[in-house]
PyMOL Python script that loads the backbone (N, CA, C, O; Angstrom):
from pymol import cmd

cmd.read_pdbstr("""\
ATOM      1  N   UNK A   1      74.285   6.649  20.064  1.00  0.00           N
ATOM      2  CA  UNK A   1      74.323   7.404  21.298  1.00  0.00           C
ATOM      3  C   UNK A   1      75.122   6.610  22.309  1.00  0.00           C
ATOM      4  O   UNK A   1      74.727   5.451  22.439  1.00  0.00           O
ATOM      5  N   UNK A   2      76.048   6.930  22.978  1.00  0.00           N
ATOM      6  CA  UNK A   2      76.880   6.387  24.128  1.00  0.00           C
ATOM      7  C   UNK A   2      76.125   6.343  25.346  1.00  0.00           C
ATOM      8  O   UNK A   2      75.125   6.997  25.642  1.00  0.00           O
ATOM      9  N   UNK A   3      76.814   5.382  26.085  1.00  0.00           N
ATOM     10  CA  UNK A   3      75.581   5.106  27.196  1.00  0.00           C
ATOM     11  C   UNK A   3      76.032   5.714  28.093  1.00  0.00           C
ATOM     12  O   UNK A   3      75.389   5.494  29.120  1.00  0.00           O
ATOM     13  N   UNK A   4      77.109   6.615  28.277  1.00  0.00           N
ATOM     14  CA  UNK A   4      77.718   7.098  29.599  1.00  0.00           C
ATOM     15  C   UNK A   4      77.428   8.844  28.851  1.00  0.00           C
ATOM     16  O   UNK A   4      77.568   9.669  29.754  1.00  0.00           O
ATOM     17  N   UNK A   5      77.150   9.384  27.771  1.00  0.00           N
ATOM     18  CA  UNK A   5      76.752  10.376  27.328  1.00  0.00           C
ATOM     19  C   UNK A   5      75.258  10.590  27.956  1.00  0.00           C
ATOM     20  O   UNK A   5      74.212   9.943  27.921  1.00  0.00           O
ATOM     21  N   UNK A   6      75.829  12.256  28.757  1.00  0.00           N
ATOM     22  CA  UNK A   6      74.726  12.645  29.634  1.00  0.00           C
ATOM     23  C   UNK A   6      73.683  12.933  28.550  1.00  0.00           C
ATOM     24  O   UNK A   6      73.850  13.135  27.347  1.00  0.00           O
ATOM     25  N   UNK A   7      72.127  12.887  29.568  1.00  0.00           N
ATOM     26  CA  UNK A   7      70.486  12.997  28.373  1.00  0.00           C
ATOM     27  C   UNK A   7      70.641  14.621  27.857  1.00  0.00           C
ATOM     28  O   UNK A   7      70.319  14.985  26.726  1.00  0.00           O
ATOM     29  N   UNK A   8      71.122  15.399  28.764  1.00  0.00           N
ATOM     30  CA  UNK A   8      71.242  16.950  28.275  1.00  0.00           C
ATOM     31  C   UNK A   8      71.948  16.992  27.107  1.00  0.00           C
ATOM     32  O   UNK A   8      71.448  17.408  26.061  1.00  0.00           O
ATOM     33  N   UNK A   9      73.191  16.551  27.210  1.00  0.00           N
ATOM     34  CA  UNK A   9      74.105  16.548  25.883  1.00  0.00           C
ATOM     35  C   UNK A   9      73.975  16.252  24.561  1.00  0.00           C
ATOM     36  O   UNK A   9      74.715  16.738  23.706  1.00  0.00           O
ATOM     37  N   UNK A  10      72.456  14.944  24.164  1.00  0.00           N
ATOM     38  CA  UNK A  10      71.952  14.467  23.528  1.00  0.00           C
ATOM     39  C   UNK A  10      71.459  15.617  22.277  1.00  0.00           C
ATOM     40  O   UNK A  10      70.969  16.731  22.461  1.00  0.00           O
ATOM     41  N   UNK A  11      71.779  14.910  20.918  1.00  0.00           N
ATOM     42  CA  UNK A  11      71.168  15.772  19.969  1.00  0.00           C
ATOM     43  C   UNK A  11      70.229  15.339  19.474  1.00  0.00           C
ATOM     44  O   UNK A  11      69.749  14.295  19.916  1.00  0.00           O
ATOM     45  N   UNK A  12      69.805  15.829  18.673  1.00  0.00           N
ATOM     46  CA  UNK A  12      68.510  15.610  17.990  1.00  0.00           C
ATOM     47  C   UNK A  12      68.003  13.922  17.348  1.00  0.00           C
ATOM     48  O   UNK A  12      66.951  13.282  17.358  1.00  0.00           O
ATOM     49  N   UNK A  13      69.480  13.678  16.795  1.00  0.00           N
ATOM     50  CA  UNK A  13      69.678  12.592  16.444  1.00  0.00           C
ATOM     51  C   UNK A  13      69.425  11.236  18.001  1.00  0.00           C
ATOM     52  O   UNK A  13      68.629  10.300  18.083  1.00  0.00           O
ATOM     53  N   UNK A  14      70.458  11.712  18.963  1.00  0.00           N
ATOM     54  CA  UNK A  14      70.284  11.183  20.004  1.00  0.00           C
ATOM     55  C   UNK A  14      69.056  10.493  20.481  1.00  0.00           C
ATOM     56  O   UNK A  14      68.877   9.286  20.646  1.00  0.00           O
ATOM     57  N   UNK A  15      68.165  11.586  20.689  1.00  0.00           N
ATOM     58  CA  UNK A  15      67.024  11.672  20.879  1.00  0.00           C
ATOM     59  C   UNK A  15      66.187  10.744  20.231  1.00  0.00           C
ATOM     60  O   UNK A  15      65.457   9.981  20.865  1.00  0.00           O
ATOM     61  N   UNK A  16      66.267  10.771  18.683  1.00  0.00           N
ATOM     62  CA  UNK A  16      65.392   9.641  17.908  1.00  0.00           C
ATOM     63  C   UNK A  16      66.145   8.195  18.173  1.00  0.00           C
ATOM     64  O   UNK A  16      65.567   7.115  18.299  1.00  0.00           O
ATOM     65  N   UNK A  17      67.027   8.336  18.206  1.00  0.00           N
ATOM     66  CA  UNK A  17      67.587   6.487  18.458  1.00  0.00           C
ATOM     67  C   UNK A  17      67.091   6.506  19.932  1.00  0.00           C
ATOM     68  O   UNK A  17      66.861   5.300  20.022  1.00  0.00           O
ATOM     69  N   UNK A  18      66.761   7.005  21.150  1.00  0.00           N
ATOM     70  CA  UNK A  18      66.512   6.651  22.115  1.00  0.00           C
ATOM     71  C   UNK A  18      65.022   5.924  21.764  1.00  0.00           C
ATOM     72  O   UNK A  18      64.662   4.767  21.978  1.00  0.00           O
ATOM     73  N   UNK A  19      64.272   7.099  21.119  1.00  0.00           N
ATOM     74  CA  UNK A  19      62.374   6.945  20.615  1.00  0.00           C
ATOM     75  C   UNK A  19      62.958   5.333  20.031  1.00  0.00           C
ATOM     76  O   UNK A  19      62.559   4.298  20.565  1.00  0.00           O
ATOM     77  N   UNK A  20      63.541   5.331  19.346  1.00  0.00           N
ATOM     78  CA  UNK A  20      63.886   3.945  18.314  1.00  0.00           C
ATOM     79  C   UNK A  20      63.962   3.106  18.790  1.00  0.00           C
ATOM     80  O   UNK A  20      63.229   2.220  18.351  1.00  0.00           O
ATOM     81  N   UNK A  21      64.797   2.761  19.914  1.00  0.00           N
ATOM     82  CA  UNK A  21      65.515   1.872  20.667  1.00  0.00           C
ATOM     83  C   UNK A  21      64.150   1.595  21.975  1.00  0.00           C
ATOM     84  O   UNK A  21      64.027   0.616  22.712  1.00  0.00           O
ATOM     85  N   UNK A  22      63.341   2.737  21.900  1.00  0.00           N
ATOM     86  CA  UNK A  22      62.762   2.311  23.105  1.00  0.00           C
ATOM     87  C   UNK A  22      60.911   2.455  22.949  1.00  0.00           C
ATOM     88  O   UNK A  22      60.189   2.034  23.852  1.00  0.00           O
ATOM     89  N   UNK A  23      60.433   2.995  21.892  1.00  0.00           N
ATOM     90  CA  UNK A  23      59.107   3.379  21.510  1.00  0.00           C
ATOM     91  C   UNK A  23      59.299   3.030  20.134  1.00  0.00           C
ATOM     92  O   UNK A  23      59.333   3.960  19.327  1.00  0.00           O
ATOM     93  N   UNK A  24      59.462   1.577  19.626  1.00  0.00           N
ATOM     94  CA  UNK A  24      59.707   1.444  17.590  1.00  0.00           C
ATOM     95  C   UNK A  24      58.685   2.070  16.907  1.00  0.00           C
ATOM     96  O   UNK A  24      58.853   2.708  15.868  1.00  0.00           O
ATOM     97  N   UNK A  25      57.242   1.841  17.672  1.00  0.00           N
ATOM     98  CA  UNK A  25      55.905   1.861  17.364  1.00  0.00           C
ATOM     99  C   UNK A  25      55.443   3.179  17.497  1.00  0.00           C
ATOM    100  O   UNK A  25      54.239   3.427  17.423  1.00  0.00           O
ATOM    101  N   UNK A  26      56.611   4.376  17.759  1.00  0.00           N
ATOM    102  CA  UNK A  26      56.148   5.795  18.293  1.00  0.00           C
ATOM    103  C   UNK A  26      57.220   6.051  16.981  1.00  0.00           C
ATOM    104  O   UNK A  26      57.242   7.148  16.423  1.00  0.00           O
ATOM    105  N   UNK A  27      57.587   5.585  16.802  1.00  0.00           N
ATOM    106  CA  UNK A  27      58.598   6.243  15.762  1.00  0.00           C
ATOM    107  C   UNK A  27      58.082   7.429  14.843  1.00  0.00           C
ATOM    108  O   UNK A  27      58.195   8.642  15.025  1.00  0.00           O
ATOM    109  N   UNK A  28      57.274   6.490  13.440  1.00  0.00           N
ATOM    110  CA  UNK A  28      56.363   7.065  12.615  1.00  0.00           C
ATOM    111  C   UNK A  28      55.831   8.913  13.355  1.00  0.00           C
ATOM    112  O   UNK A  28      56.281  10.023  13.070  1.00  0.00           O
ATOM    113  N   UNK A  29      55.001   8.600  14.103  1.00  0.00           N
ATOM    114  CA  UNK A  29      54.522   9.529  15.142  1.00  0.00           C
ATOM    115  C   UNK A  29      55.709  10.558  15.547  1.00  0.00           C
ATOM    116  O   UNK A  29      55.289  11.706  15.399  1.00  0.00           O
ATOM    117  N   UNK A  30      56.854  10.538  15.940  1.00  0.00           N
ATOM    118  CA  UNK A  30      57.415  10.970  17.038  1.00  0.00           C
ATOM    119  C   UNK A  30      58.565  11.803  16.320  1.00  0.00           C
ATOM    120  O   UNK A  30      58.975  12.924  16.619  1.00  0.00           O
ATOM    121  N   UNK A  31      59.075  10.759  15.048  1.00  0.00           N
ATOM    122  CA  UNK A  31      59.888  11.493  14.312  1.00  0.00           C
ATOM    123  C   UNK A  31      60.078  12.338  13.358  1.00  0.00           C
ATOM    124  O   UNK A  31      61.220  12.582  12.969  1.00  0.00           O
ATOM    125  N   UNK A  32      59.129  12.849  12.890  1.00  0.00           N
ATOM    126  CA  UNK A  32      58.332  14.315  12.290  1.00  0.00           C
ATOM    127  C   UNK A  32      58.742  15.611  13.646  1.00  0.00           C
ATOM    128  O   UNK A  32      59.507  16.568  13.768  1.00  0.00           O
ATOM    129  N   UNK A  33      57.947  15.071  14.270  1.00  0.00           N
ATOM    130  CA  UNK A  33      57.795  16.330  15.513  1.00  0.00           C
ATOM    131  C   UNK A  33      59.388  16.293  16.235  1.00  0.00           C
ATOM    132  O   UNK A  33      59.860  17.320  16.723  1.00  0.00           O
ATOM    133  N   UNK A  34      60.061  15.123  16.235  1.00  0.00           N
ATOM    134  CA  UNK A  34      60.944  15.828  17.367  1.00  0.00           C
ATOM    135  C   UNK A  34      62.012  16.504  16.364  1.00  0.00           C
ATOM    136  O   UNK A  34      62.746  17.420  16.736  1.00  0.00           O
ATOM    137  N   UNK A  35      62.032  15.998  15.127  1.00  0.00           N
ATOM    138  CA  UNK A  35      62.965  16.618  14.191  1.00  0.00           C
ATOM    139  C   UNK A  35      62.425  18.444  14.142  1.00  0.00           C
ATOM    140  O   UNK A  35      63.209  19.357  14.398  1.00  0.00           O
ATOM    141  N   UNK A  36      61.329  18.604  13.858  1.00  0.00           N
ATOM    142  CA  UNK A  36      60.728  19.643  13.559  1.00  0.00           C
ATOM    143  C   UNK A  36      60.504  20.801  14.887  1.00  0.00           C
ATOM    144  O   UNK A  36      60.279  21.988  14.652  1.00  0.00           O
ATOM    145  N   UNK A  37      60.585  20.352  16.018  1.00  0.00           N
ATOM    146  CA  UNK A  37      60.803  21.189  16.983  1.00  0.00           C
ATOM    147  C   UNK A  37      62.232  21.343  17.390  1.00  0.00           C
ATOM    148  O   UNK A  37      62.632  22.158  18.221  1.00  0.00           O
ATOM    149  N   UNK A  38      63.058  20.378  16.647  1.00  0.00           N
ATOM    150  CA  UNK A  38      64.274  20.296  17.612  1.00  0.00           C
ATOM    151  C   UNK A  38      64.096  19.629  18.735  1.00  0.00           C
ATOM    152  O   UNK A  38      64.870  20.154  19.536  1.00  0.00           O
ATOM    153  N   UNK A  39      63.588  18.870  19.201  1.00  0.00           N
ATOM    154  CA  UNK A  39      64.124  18.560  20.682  1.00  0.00           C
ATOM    155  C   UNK A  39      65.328  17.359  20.803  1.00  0.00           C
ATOM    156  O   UNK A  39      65.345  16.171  20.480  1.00  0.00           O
ATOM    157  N   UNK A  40      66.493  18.419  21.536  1.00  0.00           N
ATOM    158  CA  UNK A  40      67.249  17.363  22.290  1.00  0.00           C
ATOM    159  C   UNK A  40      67.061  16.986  23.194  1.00  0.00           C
ATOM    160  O   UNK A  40      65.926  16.700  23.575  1.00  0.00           O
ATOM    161  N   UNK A  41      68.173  16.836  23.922  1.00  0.00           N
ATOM    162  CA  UNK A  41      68.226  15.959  25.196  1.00  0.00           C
ATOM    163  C   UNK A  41      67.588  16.878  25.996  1.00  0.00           C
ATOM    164  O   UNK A  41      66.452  16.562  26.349  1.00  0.00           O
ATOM    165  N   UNK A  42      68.056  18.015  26.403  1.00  0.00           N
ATOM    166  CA  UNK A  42      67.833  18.999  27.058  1.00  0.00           C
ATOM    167  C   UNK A  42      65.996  19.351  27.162  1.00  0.00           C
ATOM    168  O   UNK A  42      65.402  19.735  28.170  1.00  0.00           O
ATOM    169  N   UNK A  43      65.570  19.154  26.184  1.00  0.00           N
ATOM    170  CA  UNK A  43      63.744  19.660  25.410  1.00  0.00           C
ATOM    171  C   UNK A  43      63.388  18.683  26.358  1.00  0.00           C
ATOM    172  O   UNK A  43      62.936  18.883  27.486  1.00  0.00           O
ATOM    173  N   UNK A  44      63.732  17.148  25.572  1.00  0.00           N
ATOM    174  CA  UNK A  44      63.151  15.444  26.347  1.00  0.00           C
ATOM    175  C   UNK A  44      63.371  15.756  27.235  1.00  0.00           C
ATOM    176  O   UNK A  44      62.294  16.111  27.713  1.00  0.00           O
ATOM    177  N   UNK A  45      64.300  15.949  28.096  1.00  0.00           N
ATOM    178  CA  UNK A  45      64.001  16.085  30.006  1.00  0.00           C
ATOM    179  C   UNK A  45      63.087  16.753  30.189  1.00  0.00           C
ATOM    180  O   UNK A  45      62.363  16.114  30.953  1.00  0.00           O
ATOM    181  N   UNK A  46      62.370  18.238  29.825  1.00  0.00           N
ATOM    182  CA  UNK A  46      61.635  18.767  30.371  1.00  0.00           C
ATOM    183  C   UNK A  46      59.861  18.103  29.356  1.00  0.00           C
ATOM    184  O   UNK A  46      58.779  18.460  29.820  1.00  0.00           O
ATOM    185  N   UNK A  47      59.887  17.563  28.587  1.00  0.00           N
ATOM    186  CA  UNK A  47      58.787  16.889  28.409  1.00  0.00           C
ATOM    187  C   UNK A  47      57.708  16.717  29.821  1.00  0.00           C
ATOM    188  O   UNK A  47      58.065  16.651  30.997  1.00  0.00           O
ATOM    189  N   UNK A  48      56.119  16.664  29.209  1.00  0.00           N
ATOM    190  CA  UNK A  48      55.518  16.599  29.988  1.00  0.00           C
ATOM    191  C   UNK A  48      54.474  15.768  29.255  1.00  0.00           C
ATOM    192  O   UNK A  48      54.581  15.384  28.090  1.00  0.00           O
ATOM    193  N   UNK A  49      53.085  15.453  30.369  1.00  0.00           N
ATOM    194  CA  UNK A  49      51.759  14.879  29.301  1.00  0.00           C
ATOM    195  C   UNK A  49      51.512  15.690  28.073  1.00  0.00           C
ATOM    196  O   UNK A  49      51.448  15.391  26.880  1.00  0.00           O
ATOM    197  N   UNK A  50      51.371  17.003  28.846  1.00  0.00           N
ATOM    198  CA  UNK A  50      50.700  17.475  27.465  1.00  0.00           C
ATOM    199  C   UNK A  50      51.649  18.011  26.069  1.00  0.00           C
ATOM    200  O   UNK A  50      51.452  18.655  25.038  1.00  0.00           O
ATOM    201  N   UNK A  51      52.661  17.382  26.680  1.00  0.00           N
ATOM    202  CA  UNK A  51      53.820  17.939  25.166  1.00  0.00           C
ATOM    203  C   UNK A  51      53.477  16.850  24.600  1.00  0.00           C
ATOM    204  O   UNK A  51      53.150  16.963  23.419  1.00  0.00           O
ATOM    205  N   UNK A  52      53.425  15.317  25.280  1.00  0.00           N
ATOM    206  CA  UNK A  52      53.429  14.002  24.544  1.00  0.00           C
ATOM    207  C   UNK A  52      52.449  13.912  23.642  1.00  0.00           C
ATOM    208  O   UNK A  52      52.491  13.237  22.614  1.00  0.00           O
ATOM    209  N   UNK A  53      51.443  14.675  24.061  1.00  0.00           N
ATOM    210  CA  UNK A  53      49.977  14.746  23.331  1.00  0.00           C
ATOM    211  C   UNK A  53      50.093  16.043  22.053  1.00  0.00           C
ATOM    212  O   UNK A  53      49.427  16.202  21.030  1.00  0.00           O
ATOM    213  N   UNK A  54      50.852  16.571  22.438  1.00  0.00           N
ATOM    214  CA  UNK A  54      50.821  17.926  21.442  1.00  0.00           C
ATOM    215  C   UNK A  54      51.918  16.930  20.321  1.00  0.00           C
ATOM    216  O   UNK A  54      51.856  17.230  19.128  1.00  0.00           O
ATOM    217  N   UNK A  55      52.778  15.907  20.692  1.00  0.00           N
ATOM    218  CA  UNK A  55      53.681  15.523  19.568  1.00  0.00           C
ATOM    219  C   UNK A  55      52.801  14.610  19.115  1.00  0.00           C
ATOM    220  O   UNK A  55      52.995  14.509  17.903  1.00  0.00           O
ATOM    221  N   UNK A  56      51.993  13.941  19.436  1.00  0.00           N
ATOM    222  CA  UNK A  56      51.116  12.701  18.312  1.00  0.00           C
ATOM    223  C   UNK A  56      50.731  11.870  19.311  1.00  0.00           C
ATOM    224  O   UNK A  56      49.726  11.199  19.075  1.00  0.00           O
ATOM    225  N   UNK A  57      51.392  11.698  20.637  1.00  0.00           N
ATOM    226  CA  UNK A  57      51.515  10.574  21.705  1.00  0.00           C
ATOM    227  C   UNK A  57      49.839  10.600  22.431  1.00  0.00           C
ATOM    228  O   UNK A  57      49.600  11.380  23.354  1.00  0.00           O
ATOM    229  N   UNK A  58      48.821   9.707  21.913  1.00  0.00           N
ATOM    230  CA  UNK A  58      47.345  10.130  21.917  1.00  0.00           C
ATOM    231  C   UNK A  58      47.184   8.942  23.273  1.00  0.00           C
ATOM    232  O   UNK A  58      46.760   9.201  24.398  1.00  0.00           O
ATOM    233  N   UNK A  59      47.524   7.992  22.910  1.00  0.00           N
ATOM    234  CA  UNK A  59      47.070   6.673  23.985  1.00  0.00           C
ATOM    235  C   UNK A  59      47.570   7.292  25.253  1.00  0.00           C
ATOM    236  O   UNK A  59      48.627   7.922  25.272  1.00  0.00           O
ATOM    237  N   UNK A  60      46.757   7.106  26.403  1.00  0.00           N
ATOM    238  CA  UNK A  60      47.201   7.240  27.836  1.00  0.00           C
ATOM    239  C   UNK A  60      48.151   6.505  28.807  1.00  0.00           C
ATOM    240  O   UNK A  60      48.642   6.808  29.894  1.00  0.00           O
ATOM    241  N   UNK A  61      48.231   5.318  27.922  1.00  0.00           N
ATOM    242  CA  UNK A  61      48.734   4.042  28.956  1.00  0.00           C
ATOM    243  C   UNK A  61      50.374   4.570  28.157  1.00  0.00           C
ATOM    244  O   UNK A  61      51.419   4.713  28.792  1.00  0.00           O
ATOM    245  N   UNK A  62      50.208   4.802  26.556  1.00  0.00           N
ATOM    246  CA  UNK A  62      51.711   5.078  26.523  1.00  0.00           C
ATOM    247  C   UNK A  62      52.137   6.224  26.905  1.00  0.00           C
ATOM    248  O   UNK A  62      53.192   6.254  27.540  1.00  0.00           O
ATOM    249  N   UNK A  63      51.578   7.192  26.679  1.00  0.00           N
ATOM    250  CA  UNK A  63      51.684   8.627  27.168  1.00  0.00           C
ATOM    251  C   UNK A  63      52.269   8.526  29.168  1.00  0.00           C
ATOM    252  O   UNK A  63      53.049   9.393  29.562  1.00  0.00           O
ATOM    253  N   UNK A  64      51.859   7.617  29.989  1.00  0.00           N
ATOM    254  CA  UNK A  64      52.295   6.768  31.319  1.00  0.00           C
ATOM    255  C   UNK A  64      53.625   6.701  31.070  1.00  0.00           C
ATOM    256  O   UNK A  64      54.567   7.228  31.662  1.00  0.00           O
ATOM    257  N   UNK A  65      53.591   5.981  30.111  1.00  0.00           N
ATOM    258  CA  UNK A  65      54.746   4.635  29.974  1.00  0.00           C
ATOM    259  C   UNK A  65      55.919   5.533  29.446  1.00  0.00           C
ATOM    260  O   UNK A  65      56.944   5.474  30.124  1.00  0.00           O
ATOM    261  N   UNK A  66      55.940   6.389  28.304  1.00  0.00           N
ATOM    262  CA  UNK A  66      56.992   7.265  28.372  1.00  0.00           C
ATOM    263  C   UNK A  66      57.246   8.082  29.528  1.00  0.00           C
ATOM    264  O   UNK A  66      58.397   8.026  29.961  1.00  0.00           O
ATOM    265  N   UNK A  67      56.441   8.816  30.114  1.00  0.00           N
ATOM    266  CA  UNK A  67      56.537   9.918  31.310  1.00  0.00           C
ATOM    267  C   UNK A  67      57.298   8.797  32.526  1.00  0.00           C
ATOM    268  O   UNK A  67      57.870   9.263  33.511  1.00  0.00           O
ATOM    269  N   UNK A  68      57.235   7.825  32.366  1.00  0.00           N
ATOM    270  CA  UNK A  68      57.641   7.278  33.961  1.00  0.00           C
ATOM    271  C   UNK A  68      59.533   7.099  32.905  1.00  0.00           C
ATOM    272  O   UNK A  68      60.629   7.510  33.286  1.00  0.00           O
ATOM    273  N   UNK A  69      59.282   6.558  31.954  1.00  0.00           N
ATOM    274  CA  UNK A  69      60.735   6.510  31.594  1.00  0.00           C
ATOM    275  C   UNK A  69      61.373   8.102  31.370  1.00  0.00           C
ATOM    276  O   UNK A  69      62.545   8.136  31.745  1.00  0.00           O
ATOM    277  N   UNK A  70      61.025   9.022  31.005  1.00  0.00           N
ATOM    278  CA  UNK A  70      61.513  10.393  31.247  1.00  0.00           C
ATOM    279  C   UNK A  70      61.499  10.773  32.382  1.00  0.00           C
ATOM    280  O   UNK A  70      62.178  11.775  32.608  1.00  0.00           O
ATOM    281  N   UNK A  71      60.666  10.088  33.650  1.00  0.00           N
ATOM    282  CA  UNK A  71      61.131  10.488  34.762  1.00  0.00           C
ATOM    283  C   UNK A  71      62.476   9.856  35.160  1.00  0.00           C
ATOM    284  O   UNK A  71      63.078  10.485  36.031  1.00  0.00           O
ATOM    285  N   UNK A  72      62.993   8.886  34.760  1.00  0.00           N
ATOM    286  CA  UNK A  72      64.427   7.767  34.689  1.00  0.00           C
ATOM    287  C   UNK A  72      64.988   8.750  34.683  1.00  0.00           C
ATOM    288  O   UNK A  72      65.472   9.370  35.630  1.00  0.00           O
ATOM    289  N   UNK A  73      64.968   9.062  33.247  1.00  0.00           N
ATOM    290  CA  UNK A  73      66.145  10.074  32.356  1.00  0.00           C
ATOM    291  C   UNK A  73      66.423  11.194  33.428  1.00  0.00           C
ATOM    292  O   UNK A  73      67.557  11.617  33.649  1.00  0.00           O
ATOM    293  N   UNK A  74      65.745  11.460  33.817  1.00  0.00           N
ATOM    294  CA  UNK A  74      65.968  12.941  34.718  1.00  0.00           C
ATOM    295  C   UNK A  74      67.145  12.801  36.041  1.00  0.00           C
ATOM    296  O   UNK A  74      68.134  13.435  36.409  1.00  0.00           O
ATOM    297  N   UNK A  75      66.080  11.075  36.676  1.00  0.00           N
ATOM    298  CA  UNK A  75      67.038  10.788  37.967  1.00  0.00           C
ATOM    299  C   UNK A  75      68.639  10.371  37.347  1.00  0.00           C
ATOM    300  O   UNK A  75      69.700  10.549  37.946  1.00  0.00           O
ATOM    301  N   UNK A  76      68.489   9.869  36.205  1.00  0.00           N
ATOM    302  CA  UNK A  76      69.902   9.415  35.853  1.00  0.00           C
ATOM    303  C   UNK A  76      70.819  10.880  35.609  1.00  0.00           C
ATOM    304  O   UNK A  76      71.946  10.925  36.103  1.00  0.00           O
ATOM    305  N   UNK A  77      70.401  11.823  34.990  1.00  0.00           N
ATOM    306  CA  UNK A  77      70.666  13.086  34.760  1.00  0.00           C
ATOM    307  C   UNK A  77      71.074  13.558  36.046  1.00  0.00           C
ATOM    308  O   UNK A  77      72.256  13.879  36.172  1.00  0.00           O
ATOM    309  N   UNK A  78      70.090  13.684  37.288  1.00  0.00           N
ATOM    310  CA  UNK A  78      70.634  14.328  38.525  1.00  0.00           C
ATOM    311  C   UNK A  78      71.752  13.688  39.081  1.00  0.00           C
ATOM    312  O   UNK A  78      72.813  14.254  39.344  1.00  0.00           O
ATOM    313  N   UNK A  79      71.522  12.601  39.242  1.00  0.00           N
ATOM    314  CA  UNK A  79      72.428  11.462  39.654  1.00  0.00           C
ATOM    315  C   UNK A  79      73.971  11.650  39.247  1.00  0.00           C
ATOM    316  O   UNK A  79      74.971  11.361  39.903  1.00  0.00           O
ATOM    317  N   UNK A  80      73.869  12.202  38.005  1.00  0.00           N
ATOM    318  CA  UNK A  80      75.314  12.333  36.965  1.00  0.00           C
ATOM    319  C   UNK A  80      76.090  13.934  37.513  1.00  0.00           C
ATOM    320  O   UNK A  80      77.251  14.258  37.762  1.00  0.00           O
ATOM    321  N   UNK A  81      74.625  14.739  37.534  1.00  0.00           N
ATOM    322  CA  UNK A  81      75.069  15.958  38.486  1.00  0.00           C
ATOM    323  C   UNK A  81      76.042  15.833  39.756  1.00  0.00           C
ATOM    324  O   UNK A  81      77.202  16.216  39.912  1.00  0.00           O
ATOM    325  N   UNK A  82      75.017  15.057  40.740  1.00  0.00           N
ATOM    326  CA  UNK A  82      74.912  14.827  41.755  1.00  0.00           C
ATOM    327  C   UNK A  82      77.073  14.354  41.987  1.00  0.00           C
ATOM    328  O   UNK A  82      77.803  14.906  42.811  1.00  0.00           O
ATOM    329  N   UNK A  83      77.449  13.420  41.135  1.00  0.00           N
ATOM    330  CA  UNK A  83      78.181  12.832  40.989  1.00  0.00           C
ATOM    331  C   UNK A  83      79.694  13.908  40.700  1.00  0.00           C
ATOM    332  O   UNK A  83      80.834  13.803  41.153  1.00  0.00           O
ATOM    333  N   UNK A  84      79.228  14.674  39.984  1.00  0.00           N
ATOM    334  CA  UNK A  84      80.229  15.902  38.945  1.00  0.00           C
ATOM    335  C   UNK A  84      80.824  16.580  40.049  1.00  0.00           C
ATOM    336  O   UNK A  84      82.020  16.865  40.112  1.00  0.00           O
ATOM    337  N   UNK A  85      79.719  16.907  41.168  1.00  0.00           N
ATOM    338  CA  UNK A  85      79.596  18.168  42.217  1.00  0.00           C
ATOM    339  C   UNK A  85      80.365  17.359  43.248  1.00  0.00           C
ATOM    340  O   UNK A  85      81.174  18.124  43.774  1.00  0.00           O
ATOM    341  N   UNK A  86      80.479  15.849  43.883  1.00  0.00           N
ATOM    342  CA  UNK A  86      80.941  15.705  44.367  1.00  0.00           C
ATOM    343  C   UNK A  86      82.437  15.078  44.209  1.00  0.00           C
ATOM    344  O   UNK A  86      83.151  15.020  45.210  1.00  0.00           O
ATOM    345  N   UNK A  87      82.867  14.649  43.060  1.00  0.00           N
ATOM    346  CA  UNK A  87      84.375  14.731  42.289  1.00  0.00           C
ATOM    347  C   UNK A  87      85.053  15.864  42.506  1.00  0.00           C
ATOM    348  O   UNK A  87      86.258  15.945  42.741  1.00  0.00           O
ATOM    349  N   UNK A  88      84.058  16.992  42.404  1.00  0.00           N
ATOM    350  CA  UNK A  88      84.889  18.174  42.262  1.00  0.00           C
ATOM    351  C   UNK A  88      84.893  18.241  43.804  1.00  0.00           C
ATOM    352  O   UNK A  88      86.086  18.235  44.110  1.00  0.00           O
ATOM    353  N   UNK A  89      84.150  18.301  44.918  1.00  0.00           N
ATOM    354  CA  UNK A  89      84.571  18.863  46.000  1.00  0.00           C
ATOM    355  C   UNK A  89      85.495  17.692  47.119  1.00  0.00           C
ATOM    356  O   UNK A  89      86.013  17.808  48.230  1.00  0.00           O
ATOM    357  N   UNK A  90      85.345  16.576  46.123  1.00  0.00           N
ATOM    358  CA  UNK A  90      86.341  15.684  47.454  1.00  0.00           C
ATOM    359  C   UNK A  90      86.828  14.581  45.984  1.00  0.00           C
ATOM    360  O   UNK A  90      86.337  13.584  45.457  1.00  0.00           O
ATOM    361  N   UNK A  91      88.092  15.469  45.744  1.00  0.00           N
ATOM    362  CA  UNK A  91      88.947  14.055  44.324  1.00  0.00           C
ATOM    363  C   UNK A  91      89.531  13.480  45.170  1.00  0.00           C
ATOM    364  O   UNK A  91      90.003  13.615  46.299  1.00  0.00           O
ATOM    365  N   UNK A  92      89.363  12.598  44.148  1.00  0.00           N
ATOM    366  CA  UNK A  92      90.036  11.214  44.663  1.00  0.00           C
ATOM    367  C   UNK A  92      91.715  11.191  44.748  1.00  0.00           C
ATOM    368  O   UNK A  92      92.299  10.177  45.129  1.00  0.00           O
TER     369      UNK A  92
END
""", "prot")
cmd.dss("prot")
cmd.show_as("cartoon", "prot")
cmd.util.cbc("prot")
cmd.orient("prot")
């Protein structure tokens, strides 16, 4: 996955090297379900508690600990928006 490749754009694949790279120990758990629902990038942004819990994600402190890093993903996501909208209305 490229690091300047927006979280929306992310495929399925994407998605598990992020779990990989950032939850090793959610893997087992995580990579059944996200293969099997599909979720990309697009799904992972809108994640919530109770999706984490509906995918296997049972502990609370990690079920925290992802949700505050999917809240990242989101600001980095707007941020990238945020960025697009203003290129386009004042180029350089």
């Amino acid at each position: 996955m490229e690091a300047s490749k927006r979280v929306s754009s992310w495929s399925v694949q994407d998605v598990l090297d992020w779990i990989q790279n950032c939850y090793p120990s959610l893997v087992g758990v995580l990579q059944k379900a996200v293969m099997k629902h599909a979720i990309s990038g697009r799904a992972l942004l809108r994640l919530r508690e109770h999706h984490l819990h509906l995918l296997g994600v049972d502990a609370e402190d990690r079920q925290q600990e992802m949700l505050q890093d999917l809240l990242l993903l989101r600001v980095q996501e707007e941020v990238g928006e945020l960025d697009d909208i203003c290129s386009e209305c004042f180029p350089a």
